[in-house]
C-alpha positions in Angstrom: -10.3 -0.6 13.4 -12.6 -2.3 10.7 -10.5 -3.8 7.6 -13.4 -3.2 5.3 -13.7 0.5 7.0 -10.0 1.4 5.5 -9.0 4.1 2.5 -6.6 5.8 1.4 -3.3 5.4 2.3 -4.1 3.6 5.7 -5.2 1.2 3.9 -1.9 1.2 1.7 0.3 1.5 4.7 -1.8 -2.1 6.1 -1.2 -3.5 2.1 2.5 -2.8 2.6 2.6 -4.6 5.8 0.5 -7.7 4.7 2.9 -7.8 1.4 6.0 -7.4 4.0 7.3 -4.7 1.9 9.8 -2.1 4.1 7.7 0.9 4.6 9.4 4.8 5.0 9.6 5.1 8.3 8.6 8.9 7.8 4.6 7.9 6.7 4.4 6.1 10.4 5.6 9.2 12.1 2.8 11.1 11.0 5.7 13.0 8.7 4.4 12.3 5.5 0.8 11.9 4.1 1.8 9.8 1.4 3.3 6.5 1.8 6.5 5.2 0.3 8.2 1.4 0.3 11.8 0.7 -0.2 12.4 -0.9 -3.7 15.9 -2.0 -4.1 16.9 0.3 -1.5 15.2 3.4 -3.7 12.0 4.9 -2.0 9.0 4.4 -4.4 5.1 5.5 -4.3 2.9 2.8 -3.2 -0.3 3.4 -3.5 -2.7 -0.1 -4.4 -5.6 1.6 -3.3 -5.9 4.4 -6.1 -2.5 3.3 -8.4 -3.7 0.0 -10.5 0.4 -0.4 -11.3 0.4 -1.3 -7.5 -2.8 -2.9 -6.9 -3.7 -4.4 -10.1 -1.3 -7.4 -9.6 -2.4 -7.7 -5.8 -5.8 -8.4 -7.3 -5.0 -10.4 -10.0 -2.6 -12.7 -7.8 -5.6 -13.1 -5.5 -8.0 -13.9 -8.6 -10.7 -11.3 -7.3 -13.3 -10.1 -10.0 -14.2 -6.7 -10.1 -17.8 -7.2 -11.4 
């Protein structure tokens, strides 16, 4: 698997990991095609890749432009 080759909520699910948030078991399982994190022990949407509430800060944090 390419990093650079990753979408949609795969590439969410590896966001999640790298942030170390606790992921919903259910999206690893196949379960679920959406994935959800644990947020003071509520289940929340997390989806950086297409949300900018979720990946706006990620990019900003990092300082990479969007030009």
């Amino acid at each position: 698997m390419k990093v650079a080759e990753l979408e949609g909520a795969l590439l969410d699910y590896w966001v999640a990991k790298a942030e170390g948030l606790e992921i919903d078991s259910a999206f690893e399982k196949g379960l679920h095609p959406h994935l959800y994190v644990f947020v003071d022990g509520d289940l929340a949407d997390f989806a950086p890749s297409s949300n900018w509430g979720d990946g706006g800060p990620l990019i900003e944090r990092g300082l990479i432009s969007l030009l």
